[in-house]
Z-matrix of the N, CA and C atoms (Angstrom, degrees):
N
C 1 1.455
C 2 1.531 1 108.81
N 3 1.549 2 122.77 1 151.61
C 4 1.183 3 116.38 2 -151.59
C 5 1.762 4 84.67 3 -142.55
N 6 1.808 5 111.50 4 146.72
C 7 1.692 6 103.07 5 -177.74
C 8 2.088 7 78.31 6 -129.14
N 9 1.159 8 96.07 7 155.39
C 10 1.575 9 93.32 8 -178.73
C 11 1.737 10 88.27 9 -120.45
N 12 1.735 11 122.71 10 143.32
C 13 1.172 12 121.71 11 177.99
C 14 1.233 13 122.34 12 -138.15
N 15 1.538 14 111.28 13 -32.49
C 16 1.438 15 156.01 14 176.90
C 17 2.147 16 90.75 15 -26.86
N 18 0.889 17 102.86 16 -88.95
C 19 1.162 18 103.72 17 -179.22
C 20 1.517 19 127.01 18 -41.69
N 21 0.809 20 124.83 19 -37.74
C 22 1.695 21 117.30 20 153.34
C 23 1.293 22 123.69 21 -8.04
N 24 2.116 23 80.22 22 -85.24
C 25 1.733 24 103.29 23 -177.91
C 26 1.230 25 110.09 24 -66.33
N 27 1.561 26 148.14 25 -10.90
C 28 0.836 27 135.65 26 159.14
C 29 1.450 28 143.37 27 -67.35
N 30 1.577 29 100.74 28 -23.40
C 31 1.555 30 121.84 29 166.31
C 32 1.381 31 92.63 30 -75.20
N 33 0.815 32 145.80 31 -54.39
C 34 1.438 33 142.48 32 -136.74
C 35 2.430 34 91.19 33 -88.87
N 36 1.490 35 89.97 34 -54.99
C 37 1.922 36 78.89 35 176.65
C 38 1.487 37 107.76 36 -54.95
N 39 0.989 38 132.31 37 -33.46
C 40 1.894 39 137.93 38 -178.29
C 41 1.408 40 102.97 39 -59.21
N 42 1.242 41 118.45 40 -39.83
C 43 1.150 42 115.42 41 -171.85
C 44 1.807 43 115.01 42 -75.39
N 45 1.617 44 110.51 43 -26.50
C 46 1.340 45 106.16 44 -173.60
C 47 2.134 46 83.60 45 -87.21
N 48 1.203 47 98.33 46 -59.61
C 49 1.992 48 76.27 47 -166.30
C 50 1.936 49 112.81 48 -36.70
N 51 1.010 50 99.63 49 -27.73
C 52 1.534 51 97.74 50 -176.91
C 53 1.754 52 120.71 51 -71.05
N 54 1.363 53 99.59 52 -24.15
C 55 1.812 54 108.26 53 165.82
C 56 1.164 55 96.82 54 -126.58
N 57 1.491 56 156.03 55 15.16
C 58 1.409 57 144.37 56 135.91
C 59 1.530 58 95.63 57 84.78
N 60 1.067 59 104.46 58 74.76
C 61 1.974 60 111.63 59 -178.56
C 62 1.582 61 106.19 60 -158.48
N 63 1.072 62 110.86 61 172.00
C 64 1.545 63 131.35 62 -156.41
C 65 1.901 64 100.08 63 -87.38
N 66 1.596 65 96.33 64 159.64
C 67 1.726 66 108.04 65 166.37
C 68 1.160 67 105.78 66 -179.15
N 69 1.025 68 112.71 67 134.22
C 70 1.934 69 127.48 68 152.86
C 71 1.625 70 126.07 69 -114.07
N 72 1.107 71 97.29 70 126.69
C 73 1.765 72 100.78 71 -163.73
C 74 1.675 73 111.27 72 -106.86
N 75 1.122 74 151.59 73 150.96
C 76 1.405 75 143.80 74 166.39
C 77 1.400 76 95.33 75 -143.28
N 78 1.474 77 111.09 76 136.97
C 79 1.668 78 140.33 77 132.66
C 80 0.802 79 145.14 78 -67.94
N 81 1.423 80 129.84 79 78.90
C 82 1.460 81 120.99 80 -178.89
C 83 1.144 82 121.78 81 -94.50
N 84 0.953 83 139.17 82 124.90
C 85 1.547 84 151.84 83 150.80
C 86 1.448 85 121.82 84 -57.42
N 87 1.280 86 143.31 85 75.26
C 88 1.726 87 131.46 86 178.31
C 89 1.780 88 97.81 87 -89.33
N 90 1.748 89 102.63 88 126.93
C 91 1.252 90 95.19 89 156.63
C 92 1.112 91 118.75 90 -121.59
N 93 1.612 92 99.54 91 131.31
C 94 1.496 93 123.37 92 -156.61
C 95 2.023 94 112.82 93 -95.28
N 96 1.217 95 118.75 94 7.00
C 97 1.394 96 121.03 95 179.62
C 98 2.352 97 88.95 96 -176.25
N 99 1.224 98 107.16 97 159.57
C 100 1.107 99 113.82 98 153.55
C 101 2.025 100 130.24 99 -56.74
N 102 1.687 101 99.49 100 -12.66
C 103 1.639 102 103.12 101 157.49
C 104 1.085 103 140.91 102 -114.23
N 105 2.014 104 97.64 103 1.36
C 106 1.305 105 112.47 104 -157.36
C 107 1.180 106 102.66 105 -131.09
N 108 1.640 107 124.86 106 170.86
C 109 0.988 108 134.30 107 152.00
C 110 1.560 109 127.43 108 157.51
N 111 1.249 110 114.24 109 142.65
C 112 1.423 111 142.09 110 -161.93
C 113 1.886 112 103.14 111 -56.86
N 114 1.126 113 138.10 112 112.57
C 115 1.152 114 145.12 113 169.25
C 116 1.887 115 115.52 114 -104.41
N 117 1.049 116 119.68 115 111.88
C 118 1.308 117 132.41 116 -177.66
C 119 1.649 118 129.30 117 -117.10
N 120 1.467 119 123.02 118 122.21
C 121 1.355 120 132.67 119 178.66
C 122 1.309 121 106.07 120 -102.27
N 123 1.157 122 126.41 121 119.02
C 124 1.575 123 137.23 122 146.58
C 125 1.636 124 114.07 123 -103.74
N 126 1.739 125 103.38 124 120.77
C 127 1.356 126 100.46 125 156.75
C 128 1.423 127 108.49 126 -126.53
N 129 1.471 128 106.30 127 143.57
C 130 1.434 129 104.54 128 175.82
C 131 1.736 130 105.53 129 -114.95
N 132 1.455 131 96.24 130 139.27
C 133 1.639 132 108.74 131 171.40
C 134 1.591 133 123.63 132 -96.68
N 135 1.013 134 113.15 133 98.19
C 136 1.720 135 96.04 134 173.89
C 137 1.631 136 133.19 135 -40.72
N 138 1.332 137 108.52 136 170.28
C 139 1.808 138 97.66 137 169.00
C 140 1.365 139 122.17 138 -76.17
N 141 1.074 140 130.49 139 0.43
C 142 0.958 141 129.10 140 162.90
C 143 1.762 142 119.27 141 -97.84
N 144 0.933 143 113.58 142 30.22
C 145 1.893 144 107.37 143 158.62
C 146 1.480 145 92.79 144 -140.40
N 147 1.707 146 135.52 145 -58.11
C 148 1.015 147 137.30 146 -161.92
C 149 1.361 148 139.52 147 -57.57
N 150 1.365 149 108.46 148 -28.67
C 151 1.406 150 115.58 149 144.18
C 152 2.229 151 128.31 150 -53.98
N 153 1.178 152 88.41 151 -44.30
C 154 1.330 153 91.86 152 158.00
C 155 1.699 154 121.70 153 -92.99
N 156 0.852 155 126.88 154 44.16
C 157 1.447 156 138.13 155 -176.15
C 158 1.841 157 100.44 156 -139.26
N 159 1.377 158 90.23 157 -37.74
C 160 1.977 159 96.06 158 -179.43
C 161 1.615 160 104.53 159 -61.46
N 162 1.584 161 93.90 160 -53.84
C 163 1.451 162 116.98 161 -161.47
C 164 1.810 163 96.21 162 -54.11
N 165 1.384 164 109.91 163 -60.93
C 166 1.483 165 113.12 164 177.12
C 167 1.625 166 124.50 165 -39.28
N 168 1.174 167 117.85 166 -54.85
C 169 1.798 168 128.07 167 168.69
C 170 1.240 169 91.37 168 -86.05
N 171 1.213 170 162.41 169 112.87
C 172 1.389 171 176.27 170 55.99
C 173 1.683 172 99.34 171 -91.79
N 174 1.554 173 137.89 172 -36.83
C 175 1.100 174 108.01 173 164.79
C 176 1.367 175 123.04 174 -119.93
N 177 1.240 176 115.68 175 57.40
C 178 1.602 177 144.33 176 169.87
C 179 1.845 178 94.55 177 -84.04
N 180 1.034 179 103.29 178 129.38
C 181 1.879 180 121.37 179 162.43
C 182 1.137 181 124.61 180 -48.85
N 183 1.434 182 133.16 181 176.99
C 184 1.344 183 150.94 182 -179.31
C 185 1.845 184 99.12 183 -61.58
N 186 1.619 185 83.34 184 -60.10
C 187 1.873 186 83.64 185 -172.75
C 188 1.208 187 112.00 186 -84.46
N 189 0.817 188 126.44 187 9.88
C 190 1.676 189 131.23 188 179.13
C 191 1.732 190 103.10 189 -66.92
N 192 1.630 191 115.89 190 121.26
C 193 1.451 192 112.88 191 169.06
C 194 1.500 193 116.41 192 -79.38
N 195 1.749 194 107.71 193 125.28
C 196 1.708 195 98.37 194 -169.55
C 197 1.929 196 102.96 195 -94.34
N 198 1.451 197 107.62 196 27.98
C 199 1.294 198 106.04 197 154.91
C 200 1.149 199 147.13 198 -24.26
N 201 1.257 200 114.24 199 -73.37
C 202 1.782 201 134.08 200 147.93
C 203 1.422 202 121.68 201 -55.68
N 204 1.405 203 127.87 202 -2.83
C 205 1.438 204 132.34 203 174.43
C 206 1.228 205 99.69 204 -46.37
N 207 1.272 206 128.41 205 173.14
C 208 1.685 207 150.52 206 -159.83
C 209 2.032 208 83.02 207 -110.97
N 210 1.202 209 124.01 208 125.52
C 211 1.443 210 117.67 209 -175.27
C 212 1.061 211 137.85 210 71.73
N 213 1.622 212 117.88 211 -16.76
C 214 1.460 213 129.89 212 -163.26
C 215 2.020 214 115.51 213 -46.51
N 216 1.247 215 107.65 214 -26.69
C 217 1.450 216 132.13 215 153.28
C 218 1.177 217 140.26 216 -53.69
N 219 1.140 218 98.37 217 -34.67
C 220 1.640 219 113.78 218 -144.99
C 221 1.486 220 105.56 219 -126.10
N 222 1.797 221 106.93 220 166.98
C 223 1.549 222 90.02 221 177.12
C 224 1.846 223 96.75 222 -105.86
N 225 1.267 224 111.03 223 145.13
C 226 1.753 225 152.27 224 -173.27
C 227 1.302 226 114.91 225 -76.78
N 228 1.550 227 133.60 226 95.69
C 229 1.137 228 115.79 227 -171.57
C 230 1.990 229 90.80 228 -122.86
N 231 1.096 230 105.36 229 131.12
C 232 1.647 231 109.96 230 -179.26
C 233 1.592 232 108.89 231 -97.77
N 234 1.090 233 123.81 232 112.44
C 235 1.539 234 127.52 233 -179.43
C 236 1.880 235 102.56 234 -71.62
N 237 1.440 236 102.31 235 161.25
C 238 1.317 237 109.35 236 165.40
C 239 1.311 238 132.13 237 -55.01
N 240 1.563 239 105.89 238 -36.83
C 241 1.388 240 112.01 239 169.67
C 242 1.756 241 125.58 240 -72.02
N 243 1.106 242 119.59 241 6.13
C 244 1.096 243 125.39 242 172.90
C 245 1.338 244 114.59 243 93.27
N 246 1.940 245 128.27 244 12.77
C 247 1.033 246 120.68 245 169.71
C 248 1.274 247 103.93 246 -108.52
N 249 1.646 248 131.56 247 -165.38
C 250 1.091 249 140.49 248 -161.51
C 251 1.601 250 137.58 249 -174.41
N 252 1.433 251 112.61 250 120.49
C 253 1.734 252 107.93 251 -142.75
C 254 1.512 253 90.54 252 -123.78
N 255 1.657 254 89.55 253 139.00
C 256 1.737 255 117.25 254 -170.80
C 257 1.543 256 109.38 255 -110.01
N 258 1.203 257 123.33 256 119.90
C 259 1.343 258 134.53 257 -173.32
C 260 1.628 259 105.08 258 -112.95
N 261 1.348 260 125.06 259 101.57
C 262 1.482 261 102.19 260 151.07
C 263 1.762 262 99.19 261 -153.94
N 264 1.785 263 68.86 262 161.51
C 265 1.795 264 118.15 263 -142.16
C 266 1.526 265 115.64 264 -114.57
N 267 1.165 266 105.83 265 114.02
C 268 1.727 267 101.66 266 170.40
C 269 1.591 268 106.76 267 -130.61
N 270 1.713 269 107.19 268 147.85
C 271 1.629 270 100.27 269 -166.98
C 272 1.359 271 79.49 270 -140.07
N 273 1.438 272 110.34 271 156.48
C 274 1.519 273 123.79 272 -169.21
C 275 1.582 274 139.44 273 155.96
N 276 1.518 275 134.91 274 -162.60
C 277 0.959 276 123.45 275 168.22
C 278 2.079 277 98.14 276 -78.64
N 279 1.600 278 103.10 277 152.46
C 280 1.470 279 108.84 278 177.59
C 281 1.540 280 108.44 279 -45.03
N 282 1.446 281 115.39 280 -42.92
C 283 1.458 282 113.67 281 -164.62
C 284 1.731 283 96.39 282 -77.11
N 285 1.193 284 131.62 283 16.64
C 286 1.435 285 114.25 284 176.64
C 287 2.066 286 104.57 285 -140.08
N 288 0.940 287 100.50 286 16.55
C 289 1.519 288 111.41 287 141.47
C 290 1.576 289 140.42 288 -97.02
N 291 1.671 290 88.10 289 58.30
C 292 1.705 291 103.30 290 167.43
C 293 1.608 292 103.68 291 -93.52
N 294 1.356 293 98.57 292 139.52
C 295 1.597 294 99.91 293 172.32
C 296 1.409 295 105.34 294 -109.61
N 297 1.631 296 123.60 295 -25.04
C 298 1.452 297 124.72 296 -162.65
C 299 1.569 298 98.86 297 -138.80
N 300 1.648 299 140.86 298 113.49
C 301 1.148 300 137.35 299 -131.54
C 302 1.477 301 87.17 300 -116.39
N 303 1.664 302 126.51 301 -10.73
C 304 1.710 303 90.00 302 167.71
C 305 1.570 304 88.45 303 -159.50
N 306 1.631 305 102.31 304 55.53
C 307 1.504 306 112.30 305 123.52
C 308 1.250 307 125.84 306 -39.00
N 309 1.429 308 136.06 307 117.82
C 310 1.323 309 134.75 308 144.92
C 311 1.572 310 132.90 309 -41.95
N 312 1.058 311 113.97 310 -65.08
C 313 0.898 312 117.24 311 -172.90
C 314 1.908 313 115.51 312 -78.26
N 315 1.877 314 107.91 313 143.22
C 316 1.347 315 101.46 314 178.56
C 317 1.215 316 152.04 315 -53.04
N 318 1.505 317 105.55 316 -5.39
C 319 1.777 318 110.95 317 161.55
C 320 1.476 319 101.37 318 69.20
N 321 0.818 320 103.63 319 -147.06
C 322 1.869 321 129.55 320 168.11
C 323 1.831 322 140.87 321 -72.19
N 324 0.710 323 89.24 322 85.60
C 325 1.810 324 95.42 323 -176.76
C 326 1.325 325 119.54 324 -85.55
N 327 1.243 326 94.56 325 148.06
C 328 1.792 327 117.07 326 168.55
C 329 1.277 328 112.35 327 -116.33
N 330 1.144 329 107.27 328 140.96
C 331 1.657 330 116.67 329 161.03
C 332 1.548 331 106.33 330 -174.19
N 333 1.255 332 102.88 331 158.29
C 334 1.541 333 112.83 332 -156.80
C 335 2.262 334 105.01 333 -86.22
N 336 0.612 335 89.22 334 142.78
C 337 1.513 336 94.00 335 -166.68
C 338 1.970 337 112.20 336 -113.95
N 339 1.338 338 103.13 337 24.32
C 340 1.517 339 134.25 338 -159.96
C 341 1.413 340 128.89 339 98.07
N 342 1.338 341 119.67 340 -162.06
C 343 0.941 342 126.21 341 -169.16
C 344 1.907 343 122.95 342 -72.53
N 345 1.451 344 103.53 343 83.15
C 346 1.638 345 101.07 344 175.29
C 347 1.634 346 92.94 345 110.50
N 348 1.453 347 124.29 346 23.23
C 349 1.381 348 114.87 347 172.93
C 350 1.531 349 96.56 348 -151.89
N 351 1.712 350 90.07 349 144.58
C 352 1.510 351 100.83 350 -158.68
C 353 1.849 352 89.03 351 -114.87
N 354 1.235 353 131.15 352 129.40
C 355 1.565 354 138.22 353 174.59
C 356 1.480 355 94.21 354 -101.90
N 357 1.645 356 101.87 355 116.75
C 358 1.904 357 106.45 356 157.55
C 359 1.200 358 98.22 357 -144.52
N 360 1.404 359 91.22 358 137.86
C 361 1.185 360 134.25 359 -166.95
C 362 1.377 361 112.26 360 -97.96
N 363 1.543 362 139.10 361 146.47
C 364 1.337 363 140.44 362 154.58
C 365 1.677 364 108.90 363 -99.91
N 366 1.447 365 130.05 364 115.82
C 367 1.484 366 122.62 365 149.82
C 368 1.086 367 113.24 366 -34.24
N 369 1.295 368 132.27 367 133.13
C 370 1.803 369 133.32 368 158.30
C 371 1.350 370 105.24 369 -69.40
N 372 1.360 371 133.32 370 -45.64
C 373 1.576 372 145.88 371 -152.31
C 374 1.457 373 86.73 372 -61.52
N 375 1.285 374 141.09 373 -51.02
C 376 1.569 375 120.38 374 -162.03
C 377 1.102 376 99.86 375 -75.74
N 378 1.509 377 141.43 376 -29.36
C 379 1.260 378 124.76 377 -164.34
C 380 2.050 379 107.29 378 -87.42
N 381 0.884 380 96.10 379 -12.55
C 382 1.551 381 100.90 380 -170.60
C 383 1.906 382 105.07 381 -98.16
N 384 1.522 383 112.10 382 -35.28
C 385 1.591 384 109.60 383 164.62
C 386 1.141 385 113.03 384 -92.22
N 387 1.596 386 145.18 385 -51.95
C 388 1.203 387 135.80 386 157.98
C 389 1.638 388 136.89 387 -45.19
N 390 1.267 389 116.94 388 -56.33
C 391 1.816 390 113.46 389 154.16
C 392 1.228 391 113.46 390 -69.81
N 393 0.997 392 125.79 391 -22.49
C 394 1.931 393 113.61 392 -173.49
C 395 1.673 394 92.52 393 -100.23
N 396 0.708 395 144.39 394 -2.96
C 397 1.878 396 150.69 395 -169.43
C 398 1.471 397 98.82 396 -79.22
N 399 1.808 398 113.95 397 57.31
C 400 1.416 399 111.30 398 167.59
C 401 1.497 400 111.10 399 -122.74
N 402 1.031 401 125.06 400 149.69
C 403 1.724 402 112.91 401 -176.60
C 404 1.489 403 119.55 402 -74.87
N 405 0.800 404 141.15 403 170.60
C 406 1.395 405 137.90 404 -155.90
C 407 1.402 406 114.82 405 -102.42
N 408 1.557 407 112.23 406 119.74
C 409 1.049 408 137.38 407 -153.14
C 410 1.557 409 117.22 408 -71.72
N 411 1.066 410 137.96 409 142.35
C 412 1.772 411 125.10 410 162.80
C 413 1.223 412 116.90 411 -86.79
N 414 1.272 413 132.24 412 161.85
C 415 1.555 414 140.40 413 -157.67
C 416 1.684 415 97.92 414 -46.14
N 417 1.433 416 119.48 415 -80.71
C 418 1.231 417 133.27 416 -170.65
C 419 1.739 418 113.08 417 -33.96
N 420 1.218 419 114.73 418 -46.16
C 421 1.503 420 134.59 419 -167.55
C 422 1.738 421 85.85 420 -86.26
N 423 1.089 422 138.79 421 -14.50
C 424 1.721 423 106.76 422 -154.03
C 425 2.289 424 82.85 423 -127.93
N 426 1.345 425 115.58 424 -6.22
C 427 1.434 426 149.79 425 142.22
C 428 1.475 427 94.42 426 -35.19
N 429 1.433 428 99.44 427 -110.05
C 430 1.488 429 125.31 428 179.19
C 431 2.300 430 100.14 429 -20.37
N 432 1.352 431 95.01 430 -77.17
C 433 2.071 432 87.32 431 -176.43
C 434 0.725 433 89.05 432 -53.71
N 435 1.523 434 164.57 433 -100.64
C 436 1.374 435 143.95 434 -121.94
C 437 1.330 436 125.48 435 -54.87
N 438 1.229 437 117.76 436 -12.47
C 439 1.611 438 155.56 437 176.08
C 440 1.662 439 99.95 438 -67.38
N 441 1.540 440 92.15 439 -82.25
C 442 1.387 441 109.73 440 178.48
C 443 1.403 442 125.08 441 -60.36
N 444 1.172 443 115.84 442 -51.00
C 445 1.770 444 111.64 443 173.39
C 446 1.179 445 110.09 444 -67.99
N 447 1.368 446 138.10 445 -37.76
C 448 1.208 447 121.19 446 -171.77
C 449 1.712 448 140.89 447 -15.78
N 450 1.253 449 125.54 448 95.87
C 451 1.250 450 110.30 449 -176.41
C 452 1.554 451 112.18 450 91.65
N 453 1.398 452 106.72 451 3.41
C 454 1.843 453 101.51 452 154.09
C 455 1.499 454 101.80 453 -129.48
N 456 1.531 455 99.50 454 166.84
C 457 1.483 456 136.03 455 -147.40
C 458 1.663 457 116.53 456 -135.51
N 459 1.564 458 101.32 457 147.29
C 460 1.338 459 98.18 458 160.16
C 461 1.344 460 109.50 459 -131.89
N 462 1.316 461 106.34 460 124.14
C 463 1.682 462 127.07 461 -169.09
C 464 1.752 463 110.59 462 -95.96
N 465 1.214 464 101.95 463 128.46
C 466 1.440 465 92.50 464 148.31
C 467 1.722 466 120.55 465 -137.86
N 468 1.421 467 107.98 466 159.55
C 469 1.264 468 106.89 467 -168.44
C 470 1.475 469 110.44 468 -159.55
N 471 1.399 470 91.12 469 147.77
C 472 1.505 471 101.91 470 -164.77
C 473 1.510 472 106.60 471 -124.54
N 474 1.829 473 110.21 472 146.13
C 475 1.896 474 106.01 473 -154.23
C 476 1.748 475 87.86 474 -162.31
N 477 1.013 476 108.89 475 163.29
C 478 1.473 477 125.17 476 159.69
C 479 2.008 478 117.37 477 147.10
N 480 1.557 479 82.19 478 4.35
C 481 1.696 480 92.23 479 -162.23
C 482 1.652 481 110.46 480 169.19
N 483 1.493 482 113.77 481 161.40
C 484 1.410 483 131.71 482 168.84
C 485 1.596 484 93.88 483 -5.80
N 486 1.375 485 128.40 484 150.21
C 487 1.478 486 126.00 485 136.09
C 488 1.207 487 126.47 486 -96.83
N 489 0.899 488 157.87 487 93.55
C 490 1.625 489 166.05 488 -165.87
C 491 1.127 490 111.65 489 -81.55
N 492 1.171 491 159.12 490 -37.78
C 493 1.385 492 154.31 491 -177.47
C 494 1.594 493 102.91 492 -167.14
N 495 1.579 494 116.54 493 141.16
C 496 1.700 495 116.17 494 170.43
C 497 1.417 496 88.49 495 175.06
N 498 1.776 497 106.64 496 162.92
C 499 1.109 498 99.96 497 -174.17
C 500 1.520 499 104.71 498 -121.09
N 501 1.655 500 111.39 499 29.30
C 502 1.093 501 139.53 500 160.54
C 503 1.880 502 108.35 501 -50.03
N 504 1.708 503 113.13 502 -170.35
C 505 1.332 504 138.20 503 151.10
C 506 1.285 505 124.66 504 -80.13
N 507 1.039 506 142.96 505 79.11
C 508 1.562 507 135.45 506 -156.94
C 509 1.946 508 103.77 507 -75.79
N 510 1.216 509 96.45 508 123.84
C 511 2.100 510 90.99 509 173.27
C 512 1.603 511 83.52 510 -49.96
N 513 1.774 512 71.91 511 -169.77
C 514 1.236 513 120.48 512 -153.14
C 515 1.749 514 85.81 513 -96.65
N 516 0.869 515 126.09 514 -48.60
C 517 1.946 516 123.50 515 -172.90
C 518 1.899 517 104.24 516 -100.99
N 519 1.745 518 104.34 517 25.00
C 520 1.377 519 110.91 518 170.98
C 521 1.448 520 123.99 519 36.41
N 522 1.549 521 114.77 520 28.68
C 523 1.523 522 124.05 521 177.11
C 524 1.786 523 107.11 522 -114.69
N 525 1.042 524 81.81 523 34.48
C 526 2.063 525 92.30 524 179.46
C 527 1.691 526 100.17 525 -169.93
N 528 1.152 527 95.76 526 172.71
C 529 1.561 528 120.99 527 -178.34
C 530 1.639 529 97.55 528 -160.33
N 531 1.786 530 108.99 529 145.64
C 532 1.398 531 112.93 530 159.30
C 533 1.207 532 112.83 531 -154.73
N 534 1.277 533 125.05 532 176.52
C 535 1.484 534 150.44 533 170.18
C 536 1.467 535 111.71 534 -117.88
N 537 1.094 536 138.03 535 119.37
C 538 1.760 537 142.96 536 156.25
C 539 1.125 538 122.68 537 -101.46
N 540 1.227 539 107.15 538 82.46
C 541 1.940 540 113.31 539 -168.14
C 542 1.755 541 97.97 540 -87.26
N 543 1.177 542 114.55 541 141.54
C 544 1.630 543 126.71 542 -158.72
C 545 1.922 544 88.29 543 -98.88
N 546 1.258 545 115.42 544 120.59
C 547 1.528 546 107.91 545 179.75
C 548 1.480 547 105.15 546 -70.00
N 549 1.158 548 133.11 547 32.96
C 550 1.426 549 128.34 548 -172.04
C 551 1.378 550 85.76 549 -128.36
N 552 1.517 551 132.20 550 -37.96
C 553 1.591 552 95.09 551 164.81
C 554 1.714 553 127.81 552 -94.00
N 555 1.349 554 90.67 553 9.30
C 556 1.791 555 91.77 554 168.29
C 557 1.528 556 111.67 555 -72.46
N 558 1.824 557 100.01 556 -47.39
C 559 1.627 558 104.30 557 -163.86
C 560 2.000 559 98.19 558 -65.29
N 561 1.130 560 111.38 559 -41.57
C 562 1.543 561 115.41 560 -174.71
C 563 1.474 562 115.44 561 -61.71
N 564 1.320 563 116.03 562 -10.08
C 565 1.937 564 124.25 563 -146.16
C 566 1.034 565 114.51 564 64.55
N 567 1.240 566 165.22 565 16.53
C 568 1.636 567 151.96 566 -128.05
C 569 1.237 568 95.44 567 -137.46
N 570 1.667 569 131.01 568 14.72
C 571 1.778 570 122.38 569 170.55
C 572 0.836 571 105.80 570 -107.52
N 573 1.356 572 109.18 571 128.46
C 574 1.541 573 139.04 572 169.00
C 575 1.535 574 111.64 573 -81.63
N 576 1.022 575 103.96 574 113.91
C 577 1.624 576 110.73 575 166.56
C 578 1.198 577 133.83 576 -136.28
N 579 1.377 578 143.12 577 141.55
C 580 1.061 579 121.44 578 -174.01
C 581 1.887 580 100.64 579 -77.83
N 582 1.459 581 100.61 580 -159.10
C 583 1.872 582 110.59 581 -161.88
C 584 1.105 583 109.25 582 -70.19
N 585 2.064 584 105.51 583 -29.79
C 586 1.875 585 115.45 584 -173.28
C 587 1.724 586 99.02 585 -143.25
N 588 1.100 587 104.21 586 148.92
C 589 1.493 588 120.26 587 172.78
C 590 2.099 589 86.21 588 -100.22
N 591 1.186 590 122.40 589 143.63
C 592 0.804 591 130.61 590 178.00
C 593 1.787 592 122.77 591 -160.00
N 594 1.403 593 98.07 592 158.93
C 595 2.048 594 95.25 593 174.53
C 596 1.677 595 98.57 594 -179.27
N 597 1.414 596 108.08 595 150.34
C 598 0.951 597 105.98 596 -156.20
C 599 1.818 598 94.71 597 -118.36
N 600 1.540 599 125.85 598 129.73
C 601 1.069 600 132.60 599 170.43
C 602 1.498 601 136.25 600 -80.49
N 603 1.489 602 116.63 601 113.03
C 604 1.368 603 115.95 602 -175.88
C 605 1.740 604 105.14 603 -80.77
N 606 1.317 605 111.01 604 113.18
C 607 1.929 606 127.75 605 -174.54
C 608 1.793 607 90.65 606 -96.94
């Protein structure tokens, strides 16, 4: 079974290079039965892009599709400080955690790894052609993101039980696994990854 996600976070990074502002995104994966399980996107926007990101889709038209909006999915929570964090959530059988319906690339997999353990996997390829899929920057402009990204991330992580094998970060109470990829070496090319982020769940 295959979940496609890639594209999300990728509308959503386009959107900060295009007003030159901040984001941190995480994936979580909880698997909640050996058929099921809860798949989750968080991106957070700082105050400095999201106010101008409101302002931008607030004066979009009647016919204007708010498709590509920053959240248009998801539920919208606006902090005091003027930034603003997007949560969305699908829980279910594996085959009905699509988030993006004609993503190419394989996203997220399931498959059973024996008896009472669930193996999911992350593709690297979407995160390295889809977030890194920016044209190449000149000194001043690639200046400026290094400015701005500094010190945010796109995480993913996988939880619901025991970890048994991954070539993830395992916590500390071994009921999670993650990856913290720094968007400064996606936007630059400079992440190394192997083909799958992967870990296998004891249900």
């Amino acid at each position: 079974m295959t979940m496609h996600i890639y594209g999300k976070l990728a509308g959503a990074l386009a959107l900060t290079f295009t007003l030159a502002g901040c984001i941190d995104a995480e994936v979580e994966v909880d698997v909640t039965s050996e058929t099921t399980a809860k798949a989750t996107i968080t991106q957070i926007m700082g105050a400095e892009i999201y106010p101008m990101i409101k302002a931008s889709q607030a004066e979009k038209t009647e016919g204007d599709s708010p498709a590509d909006d920053f959240c248009a999915e998801g539920e919208l929570t606006e902090s005091a400080d003027g930034g603003a964090t997007c949560v969305i959530s699908k829980e279910g059988p594996f085959a009905e955690l699509v988030f993006d319906e004609e993503e190419e690339d394989p996203g997220i997999t399931f498959t059973s790894a024996g008896p009472g353990l669930v193996r999911v996997a992350f593709a690297t390829s979407g995160i390295t052609k889809d977030l890194g899929d920016q044209e190449e920057m000149d000194e001043q402009t690639k200046t400026m993101m290094t400015q701005m990204f500094e010190g945010h991330a796109f995480t993913l992580k996988i939880s619901g039980g025991e970890i048994t094998d991954t070539n993830m970060t395992i916590a500390g109470d071994k009921q999670s696994a993650e990856k913290v990829i720094p968007f400064l070496d996606i936007i630059n090319r400079t992440v190394d990854l192997p083909e799958e982020l992967y870990a296998v769940v004891k249900k």
